[in-house]
C-alpha positions in Angstrom: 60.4 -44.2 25.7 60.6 -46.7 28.3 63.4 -46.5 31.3 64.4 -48.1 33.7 66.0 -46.2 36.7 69.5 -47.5 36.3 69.8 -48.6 33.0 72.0 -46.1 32.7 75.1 -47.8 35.1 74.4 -51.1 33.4 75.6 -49.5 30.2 78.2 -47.7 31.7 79.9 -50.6 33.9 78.5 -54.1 31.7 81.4 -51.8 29.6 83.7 -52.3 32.0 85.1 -56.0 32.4 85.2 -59.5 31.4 85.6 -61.6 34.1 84.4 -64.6 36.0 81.8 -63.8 38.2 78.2 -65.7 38.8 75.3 -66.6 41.4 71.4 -66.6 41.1 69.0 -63.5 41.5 65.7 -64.1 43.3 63.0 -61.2 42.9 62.8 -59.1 45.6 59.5 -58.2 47.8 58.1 -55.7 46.3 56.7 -52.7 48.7 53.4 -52.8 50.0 50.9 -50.0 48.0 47.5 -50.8 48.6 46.0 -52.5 45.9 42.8 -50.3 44.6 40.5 -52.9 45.2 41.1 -52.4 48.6 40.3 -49.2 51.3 42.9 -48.8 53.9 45.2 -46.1 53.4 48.2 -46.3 50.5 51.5 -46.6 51.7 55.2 -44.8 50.3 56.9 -47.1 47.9 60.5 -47.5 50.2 62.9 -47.4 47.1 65.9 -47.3 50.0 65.2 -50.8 51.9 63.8 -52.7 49.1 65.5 -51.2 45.3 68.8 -49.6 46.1 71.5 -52.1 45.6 73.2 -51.5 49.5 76.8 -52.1 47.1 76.2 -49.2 44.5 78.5 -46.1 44.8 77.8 -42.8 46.7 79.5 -41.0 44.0 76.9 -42.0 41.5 75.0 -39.7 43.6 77.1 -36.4 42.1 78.7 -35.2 39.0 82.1 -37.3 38.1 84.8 -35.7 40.2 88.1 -34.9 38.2 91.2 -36.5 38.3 93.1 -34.0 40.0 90.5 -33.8 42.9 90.8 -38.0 43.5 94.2 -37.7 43.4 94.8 -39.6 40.2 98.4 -38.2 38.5 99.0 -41.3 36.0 96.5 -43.0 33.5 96.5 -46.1 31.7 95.0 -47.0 28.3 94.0 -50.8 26.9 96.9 -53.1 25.2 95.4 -52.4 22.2 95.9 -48.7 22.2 99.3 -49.1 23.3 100.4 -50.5 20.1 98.4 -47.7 17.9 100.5 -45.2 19.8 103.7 -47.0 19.4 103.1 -47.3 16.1 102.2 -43.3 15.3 98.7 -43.8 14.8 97.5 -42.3 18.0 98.8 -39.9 20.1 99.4 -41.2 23.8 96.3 -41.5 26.6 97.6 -38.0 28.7 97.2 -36.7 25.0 93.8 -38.1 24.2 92.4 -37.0 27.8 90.6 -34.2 28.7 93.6 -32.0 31.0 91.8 -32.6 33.8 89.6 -36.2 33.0 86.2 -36.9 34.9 86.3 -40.1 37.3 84.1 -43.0 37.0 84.0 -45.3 40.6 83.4 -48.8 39.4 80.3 -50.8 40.6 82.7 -53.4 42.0 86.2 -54.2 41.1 88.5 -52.1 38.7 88.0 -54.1 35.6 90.1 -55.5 32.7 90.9 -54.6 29.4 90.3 -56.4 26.4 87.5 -58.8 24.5 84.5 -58.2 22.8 80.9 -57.6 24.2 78.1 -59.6 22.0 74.9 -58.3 21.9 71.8 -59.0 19.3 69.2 -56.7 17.9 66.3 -56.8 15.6 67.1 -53.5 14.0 69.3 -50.5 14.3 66.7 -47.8 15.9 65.0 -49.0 18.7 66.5 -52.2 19.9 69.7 -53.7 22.2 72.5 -51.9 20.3 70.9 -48.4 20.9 71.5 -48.6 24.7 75.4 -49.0 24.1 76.2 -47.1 20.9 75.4 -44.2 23.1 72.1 -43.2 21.0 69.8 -44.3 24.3 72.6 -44.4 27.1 71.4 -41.5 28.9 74.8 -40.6 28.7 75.0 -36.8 27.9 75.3 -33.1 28.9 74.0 -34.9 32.0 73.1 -38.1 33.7 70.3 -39.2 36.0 71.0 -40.6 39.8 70.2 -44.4 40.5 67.3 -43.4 42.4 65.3 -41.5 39.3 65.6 -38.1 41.9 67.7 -35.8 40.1 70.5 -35.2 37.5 74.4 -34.7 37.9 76.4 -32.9 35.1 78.6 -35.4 33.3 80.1 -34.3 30.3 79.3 -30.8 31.5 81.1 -29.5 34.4 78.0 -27.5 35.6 74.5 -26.2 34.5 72.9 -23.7 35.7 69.4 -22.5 35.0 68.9 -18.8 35.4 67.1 -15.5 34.5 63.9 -17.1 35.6 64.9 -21.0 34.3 64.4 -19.5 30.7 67.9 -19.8 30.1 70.2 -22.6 30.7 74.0 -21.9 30.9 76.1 -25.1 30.5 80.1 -25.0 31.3 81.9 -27.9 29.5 84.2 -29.9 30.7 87.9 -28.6 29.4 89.7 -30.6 26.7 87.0 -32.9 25.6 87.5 -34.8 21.9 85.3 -35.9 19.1 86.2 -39.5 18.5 88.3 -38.7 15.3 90.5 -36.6 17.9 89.3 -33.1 17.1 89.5 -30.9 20.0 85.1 -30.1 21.0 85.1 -26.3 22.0 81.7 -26.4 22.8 80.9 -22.6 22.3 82.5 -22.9 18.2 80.6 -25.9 18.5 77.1 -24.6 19.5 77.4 -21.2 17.7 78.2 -22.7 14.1 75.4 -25.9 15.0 72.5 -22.8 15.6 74.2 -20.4 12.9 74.5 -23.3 9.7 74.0 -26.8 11.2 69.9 -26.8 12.3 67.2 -26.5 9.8 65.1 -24.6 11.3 62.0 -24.9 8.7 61.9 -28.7 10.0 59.8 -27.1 13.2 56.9 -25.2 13.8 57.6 -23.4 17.1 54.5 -22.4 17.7 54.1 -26.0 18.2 57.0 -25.9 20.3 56.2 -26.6 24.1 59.4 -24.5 25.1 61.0 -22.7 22.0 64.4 -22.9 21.7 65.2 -19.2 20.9 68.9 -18.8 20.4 72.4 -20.7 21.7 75.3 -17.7 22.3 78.8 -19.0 23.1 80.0 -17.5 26.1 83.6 -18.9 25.9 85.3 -21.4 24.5 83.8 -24.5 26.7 80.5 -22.4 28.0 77.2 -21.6 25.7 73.9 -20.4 26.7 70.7 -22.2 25.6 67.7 -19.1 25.8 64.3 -20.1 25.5 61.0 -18.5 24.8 59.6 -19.5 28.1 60.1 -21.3 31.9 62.3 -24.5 31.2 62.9 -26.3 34.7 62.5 -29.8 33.4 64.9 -29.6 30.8 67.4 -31.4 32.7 65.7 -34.7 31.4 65.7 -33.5 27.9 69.7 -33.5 28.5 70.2 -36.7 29.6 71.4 -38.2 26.6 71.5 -35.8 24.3 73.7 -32.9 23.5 71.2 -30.7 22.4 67.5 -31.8 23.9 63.7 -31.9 23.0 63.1 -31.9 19.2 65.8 -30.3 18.2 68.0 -33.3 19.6 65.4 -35.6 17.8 65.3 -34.1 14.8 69.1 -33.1 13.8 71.5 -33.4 16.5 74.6 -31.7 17.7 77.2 -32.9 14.6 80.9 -32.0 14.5 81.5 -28.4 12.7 84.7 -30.0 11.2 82.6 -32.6 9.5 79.7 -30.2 9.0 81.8 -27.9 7.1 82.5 -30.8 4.3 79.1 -31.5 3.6 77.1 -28.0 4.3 75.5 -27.1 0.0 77.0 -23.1 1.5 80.5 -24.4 2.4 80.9 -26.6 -0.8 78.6 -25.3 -2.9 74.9 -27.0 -4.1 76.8 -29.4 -6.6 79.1 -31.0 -4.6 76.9 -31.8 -1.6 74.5 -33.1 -4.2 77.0 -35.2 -5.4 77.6 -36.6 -1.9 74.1 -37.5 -1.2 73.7 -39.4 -4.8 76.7 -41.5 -3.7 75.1 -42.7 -1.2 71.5 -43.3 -2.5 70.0 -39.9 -2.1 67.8 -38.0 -4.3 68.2 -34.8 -2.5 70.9 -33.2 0.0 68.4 -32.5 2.5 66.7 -36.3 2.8 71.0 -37.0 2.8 71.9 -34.3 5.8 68.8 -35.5 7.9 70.4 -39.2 8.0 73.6 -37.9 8.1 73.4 -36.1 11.0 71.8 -38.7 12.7 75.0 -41.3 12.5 76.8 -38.7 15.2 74.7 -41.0 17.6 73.2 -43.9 15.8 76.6 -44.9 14.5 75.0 -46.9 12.1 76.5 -46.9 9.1 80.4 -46.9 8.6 80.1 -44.9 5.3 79.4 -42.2 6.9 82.4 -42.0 9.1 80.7 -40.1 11.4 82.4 -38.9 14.4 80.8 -39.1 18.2 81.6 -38.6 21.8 79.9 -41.8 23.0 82.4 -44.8 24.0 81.8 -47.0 20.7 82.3 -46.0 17.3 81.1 -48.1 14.6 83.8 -50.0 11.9 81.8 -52.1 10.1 78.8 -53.4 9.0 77.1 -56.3 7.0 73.7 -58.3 6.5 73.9 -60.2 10.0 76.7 -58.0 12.0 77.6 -54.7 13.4 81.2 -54.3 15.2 81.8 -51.4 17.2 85.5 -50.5 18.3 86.3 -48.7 21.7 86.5 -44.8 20.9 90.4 -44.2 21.9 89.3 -40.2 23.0 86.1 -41.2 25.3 87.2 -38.7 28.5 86.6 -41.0 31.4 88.7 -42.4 33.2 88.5 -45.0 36.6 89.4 -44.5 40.1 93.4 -46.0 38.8 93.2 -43.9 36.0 92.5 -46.4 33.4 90.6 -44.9 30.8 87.1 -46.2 29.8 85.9 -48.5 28.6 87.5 -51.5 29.5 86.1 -53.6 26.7 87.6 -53.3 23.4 84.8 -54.6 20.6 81.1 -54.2 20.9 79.6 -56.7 18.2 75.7 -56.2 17.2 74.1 -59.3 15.8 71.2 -59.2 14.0 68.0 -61.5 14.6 65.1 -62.2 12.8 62.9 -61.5 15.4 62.9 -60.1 18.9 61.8 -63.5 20.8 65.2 -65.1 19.2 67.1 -62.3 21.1 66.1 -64.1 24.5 67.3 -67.5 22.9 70.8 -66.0 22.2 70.7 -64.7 25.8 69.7 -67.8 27.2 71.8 -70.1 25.4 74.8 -68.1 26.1 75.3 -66.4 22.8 74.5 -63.2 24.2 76.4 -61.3 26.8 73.2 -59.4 27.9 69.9 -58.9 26.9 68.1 -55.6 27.9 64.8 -54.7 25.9 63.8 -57.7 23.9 63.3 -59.7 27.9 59.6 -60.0 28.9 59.1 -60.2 32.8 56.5 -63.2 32.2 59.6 -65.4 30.9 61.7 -65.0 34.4 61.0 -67.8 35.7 62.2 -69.6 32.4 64.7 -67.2 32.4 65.8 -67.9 36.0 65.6 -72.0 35.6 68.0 -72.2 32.7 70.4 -69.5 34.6 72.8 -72.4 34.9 72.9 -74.2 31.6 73.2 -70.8 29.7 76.0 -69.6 32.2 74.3 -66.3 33.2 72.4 -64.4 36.0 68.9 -62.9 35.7 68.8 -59.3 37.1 65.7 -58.0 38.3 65.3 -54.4 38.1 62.1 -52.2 38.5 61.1 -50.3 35.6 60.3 -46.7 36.9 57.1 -46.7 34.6 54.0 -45.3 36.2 51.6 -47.5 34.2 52.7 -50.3 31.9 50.7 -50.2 29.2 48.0 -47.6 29.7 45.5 -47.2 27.1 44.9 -44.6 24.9 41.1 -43.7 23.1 41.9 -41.2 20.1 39.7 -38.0 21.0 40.1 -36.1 17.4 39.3 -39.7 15.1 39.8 -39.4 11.4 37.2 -38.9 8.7 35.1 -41.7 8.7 35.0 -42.4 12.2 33.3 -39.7 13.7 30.4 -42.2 15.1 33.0 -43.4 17.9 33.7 -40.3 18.5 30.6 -39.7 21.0 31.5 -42.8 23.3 35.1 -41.9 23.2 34.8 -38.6 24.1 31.7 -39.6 27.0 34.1 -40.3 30.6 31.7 -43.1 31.3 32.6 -45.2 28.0 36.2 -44.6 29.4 35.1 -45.6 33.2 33.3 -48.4 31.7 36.3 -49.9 29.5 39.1 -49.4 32.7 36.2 -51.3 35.8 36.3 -54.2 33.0 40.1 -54.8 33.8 41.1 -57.2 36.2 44.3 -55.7 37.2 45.3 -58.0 40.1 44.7 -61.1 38.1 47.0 -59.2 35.0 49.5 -58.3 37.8 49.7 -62.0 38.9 49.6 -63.2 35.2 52.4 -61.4 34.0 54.1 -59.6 36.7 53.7 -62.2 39.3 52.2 -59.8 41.9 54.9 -57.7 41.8 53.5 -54.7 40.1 51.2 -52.1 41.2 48.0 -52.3 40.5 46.5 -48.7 39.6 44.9 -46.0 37.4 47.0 -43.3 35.8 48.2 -41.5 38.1 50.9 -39.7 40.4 53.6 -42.3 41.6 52.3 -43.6 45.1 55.7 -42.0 46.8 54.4 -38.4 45.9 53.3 -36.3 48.5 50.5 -35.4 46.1 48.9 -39.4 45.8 46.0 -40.2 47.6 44.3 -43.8 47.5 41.7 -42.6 45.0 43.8 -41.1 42.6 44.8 -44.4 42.1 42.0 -46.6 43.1 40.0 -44.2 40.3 37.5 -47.1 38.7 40.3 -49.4 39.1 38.2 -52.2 40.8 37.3 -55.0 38.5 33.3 -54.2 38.7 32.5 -56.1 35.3 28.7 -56.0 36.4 28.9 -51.6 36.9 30.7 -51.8 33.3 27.9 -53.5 31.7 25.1 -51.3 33.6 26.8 -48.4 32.5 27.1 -49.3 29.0 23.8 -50.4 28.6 22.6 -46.6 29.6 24.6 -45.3 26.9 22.7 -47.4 24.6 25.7 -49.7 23.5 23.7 -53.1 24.0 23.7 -56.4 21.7 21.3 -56.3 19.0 22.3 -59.3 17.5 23.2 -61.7 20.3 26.4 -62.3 18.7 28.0 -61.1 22.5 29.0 -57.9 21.3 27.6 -54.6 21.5 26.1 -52.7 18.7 25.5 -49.0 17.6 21.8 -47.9 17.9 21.5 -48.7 14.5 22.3 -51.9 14.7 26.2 -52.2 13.3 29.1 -53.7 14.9 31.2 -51.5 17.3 34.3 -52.5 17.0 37.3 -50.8 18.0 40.9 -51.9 16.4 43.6 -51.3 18.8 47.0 -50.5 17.0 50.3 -52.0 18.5 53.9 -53.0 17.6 56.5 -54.8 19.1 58.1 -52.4 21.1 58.9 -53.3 24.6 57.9 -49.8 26.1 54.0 -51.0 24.0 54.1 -54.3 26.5 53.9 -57.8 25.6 51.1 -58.5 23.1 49.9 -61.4 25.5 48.8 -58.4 28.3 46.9 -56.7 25.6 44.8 -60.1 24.6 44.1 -60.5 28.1 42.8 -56.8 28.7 40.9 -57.0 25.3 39.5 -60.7 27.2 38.2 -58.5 29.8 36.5 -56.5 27.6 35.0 -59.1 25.4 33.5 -60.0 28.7 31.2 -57.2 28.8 30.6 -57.1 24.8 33.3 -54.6 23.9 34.8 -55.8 20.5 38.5 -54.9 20.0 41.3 -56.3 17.8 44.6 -56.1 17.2 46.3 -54.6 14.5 50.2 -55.5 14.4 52.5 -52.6 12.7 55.9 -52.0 12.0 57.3 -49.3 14.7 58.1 -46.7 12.0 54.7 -47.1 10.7 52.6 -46.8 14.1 54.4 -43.7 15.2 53.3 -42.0 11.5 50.4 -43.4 11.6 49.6 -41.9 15.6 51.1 -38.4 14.3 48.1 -38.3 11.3 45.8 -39.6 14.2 45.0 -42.8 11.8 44.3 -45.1 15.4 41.6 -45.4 17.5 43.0 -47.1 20.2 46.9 -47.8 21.7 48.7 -48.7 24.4 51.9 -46.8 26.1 53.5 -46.5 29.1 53.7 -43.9 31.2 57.8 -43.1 31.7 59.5 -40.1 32.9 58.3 -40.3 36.4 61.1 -39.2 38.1 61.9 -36.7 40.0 59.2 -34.9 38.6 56.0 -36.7 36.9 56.8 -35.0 33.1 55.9 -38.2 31.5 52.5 -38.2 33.0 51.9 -35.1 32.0 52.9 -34.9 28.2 52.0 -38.8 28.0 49.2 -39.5 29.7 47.0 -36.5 31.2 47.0 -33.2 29.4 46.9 -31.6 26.0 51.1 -30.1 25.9 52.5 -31.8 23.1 52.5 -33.2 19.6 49.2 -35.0 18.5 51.1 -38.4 17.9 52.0 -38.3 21.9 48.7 -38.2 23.7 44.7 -38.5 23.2 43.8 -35.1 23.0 45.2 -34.6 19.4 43.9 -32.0 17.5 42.4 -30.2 20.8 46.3 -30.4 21.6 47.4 -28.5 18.3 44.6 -25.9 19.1 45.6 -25.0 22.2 49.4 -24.8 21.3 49.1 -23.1 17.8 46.4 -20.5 20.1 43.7 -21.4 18.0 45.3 -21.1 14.9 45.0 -24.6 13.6 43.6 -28.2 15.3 40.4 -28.4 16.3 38.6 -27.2 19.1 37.5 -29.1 21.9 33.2 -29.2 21.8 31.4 -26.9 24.1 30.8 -29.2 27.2 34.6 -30.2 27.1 36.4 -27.0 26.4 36.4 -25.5 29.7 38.0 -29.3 31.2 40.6 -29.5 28.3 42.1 -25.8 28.4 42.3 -26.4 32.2 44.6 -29.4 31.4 46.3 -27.3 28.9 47.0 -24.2 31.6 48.0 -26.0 34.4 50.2 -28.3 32.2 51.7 -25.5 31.0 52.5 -23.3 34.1 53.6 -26.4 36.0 56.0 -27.0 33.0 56.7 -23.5 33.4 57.2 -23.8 37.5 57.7 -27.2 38.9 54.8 -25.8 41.3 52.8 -29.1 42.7 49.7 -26.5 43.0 49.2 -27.0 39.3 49.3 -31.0 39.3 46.5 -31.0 41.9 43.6 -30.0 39.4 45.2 -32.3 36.5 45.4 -34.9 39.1 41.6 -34.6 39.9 40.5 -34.0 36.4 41.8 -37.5 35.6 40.3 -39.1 38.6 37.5 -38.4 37.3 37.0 -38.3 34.1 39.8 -41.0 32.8 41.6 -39.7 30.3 43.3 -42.8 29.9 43.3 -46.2 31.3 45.6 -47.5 33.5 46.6 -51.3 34.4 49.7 -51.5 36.7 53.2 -49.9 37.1 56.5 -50.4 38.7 56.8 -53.5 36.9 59.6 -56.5 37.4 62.8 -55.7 34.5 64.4 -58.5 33.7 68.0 -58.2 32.2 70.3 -61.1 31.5 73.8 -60.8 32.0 76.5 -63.8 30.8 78.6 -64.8 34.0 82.2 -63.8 32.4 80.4 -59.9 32.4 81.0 -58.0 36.0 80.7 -54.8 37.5 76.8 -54.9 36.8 74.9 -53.2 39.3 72.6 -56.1 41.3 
């Protein structure tokens, strides 16, 4: 969910050496965008003179170049690896490489090899150790550019996207290995994952924004993804996956070798039944769906699951997870040394997120990614010395972080909210009660943007009051309007009541999730709207539990961020603004279902809203369809004025904390 733009090459080259190193980072000026209190004109956010570290590589820029093309005829492999291959236990690195291996250009130095990089987590699905196991690396078919603007192929040698972007042809690079050392011919691979692998009654493709259709091997390194429809942002969908969209999410590309031991049709009902009760599971299904996830969660050591990520997991107890360098990953550096450089990759466990920054700070941690919270850099910054580390700032590529959500298709039971919810001027009302520059300076320190939910300020399709859109704090206008819907203190308790006299309350639902923002920004939003007699609590859930809970549409209210804004704004549109996906995703639920299932099931929108909602849902869907700004415009407008959902700021500070004796980290 959230990103940052270069998380990516922090995960790539923190991977890369183990060497002294230090200094102190200072936050840098953020670009001037008019804040939307004010009325002069907006200006472009300059990513070039004030983001782009001057030091990073041009050849991020473009797909890994091969060996042969850098002029690279020897290679190199870790100390360690040269004593599994003198002993027979591995063949040699020219070997284990692809014939013609993909080149890496280190951040800084060419690194060293050896020692262990110690990282802590909460859990195993949504915290630190996802961004290195390779689950959350964007590392995939392809990779995004520093800047956010486009992708590069990595493990792929080239995508194309013909016959009308319907159908996306992907060349693999030659030679590549699972980590177990089985040779991956992608078009065996792909054929046998579509053919035996994917259960396809896990998905209703009616629901489906683009329906996969078919994968057909082409050669022995090419396959063909066809779809049911215009896919020219599915180049973000492969960014770290090898498969994309919900399919990715739901069972991913696994190795046919290890498929083919496990499959009920290959080794008959019995025996695959007989595997899943081994392991704790009442039925082989519930036992593939987990088991197909270790090929990226690497999770679990009893699984033995291979992957092509640069980590593969060895063991596990209560309180630790060690990770071993995988001895086939294909890349190599601009020497030839193959990557990573750092052997070990050891996942702590902490009771609690906040004890995460405490390891990091203390010197325990070798750096800390999603468990930071940009209102701690200054303490994180002051104690830079005594915990031996340096505080990276990076900017989170977020439109709006959090924005807030009003469910539009409430559950049985609450159908009285659903009135004011539904009514643009509640909405108005709720977002003019927001101070936004005093949040900004609160938590952000000024350095974020305030603004409503819109396009990202550099698009040529912002204007001022897209983002200025009843994003003044006008407290006073908030009550007024209010009051004319009849939402007025009957009581004097200093809250508002319905006209029968009951409390309206609204319960916000939240988790600790660092792409839901820090619980202390949402008690200061709900302060604002205590101040005009708007009562809203939090409810605290587990992560699992509050996306389940946001697919049955059990919430009223929820925060989110707005992610995926670049190159093209897809995150603001299946997030934030229109109707295109899955219920659990944005606030149109059930009218979202109706539209995508053509009426078949969901609920229809209510006669003075239909004609708004399916215009979201049309122009959403031929932009999808066409990258064509001429169908953002209307969705653009339609949310300027009627506020779909509420915005606060974006382009917020990221803090990441990175232990001195870690280099080749991107500034």
């Amino acid at each position: 969910m959230k990103k940052c733009m270069v998380f990516v090459f922090v995960v790539l080259f923190t991977m890369s050496s183990v060497w002294a190193g230090g200094g102190k980072e200072v936050l840098p000026e953020q670009p001037k965008v008019v804040a939307p209190s004010e009325e002069s004109d907006a200006s472009v956010l300059d990513f070039d003179s004030l983001w782009k570290d001057p030091q990073m590589p041009q050849s991020w820029f473009s797909a890994p170049r091969k060996a042969s093309e850098s002029g690279i005829m020897n290679f190199h492999q870790s100390p360690v690896l040269d004593q599994l291959v003198e002993q027979g236990k591995l063949p040699s690195v020219r070997e284990r490489l692809p014939k013609d291996p993909p080149v890496v250009e280190p951040y800084e130095n060419i690194g060293k090899y050896g020692g262990t990089l110690v990282i802590y987590g909460v859990d195993l699905e949504r915290t630190e150790f996802t961004f290195y196991a390779g689950w959350n690396t964007q590392e995939g078919i392809n990779i995004p550019t520093p800047d956010g603007q486009g992708y590069v192929p990595y493990f792929a040698e080239s995508i194309d996207f013909i016959e009308g972007d319907t159908v996306i042809e992907i060349k693999f690079r030659e030679g590549l290995k699972w980590s177990d050392g089985v040779p991956f011919k992608a078009g065996d691979e792909y054929e046998f994952y579509w053919n035996h692998t994917l259960d396809k009654s896990l998905f209703d493709t009616s629901l489906l924004m683009n329906p996969l259709e078919e994968i057909v091997k082409i050669d022995e390194n090419t396959i063909q993804m066809r779809f049911g429809s215009a896919v020219p942002t599915y180049n973000y969908e492969l960014k770290h996956s090898w498969v994309g969209d919900m399919l990715e999410d739901n069972m991913p590309l696994v190795p046919m070798h290890i498929m083919k031991q496990h499959l009920p049709e290959f080794i008959g009902e019995s025996a695959a039944l007989e595997k899943a009760q081994a392991l704790g599971f009442n039925s082989v299904q519930s036992y593939l769906t987990e088991f197909t996830q270790q090929v990226r969660k690497q999770s679990d050591p009893r699984y033995r699951m291979p992957t092509m990520a640069p980590y593969v997991i060895v063991s596990r107890t209560e309180s630790e997870l060690l990770m071993e360098r995988n001895p086939f990953y294909p890349f190599v550096d601009t020497e030839g040394n193959q990557l990573p450089y750092i052997d070990k990759l050891m996942v702590r466990f902490a009771a609690h997120k906040d004890n995460i920054e405490l390891q990091a700070m203390t010197g325990s941690a070798d750096i800390a990614l999603t468990s930071l919270s940009s209102k701690n850099i200054p303490v994180y910054i002051a104690n830079e010395e005594k915990g031996n580390y340096k505080t990276h700032i990076f900017l989170d590529a977020s439109l709006n972080k959090p924005f807030y959500s009003l469910n539009l298709t409430l559950q049985e039971g609450l159908e009285r909210y659903e009135p004011y919810f539904r009514d643009a001027e509640f909405r108005k009302a709720l977002s003019l009660a927001i101070n936004r520059n005093q949040l900004n300076e609160r938590f952000y320190f000024g350095k974020a943007i305030p603004m409503q939910v819109t396009i990202a300020p550099m698009s040529d399709l912002f204007k001022p009051e897209y983002g200025s859109a009843y994003a003044q704090y006008d407290p006073e206008k908030a009550n007024a309007m209010l009051d004319s819907m009849g939402l007025v203190d009957r009581n004097n308790d200093g809250f508002r009541d319905f006209p029968d006299g009951s409390p309206f309350k609204i319960q916000m639902m939240w988790s600790n999730a660092s792409y839901l923002s820090d619980i202390g920004v949402h008690e200061y939003v709900i302060s604002n709207w205590k101040d005009i007699g708007i009562h809203v609590t939090i409810q605290t859930v587990g992560i699992d539990p509050f996306w389940d809970r946001s697919a049955a549409l059990d919430w009223e209210l929820k925060p989110h961020l707005v992610d995926g804004s670049l190159p093209y704004p897809l995150g603001l549109v299946r997030l934030a603004l229109t109707p295109v996906d899955g219920p659990e995703i944005n606030p149109f639920g059930l009218w979202g279902t109706y539209f995508m299932s053509d009426g078949e099931s969901g609920e229809r929108p209510p006669k003075d809203l239909y004609s708004e909602v399916e215009m979201l849902y049309t122009s959403a869907r031929q932009w999808l369809q066409t990258l064509d700004d001429e169908y953002l415009i209307p969705i653009l407008e339609s949310q300027a004025e009627n506020i779909w959902t509420i915005g606060t700021v974006g382009f917020t500070p990221y803090p990441i904390i990175v232990n001195n004796r870690l280099k080749n980290v991107p500034e």
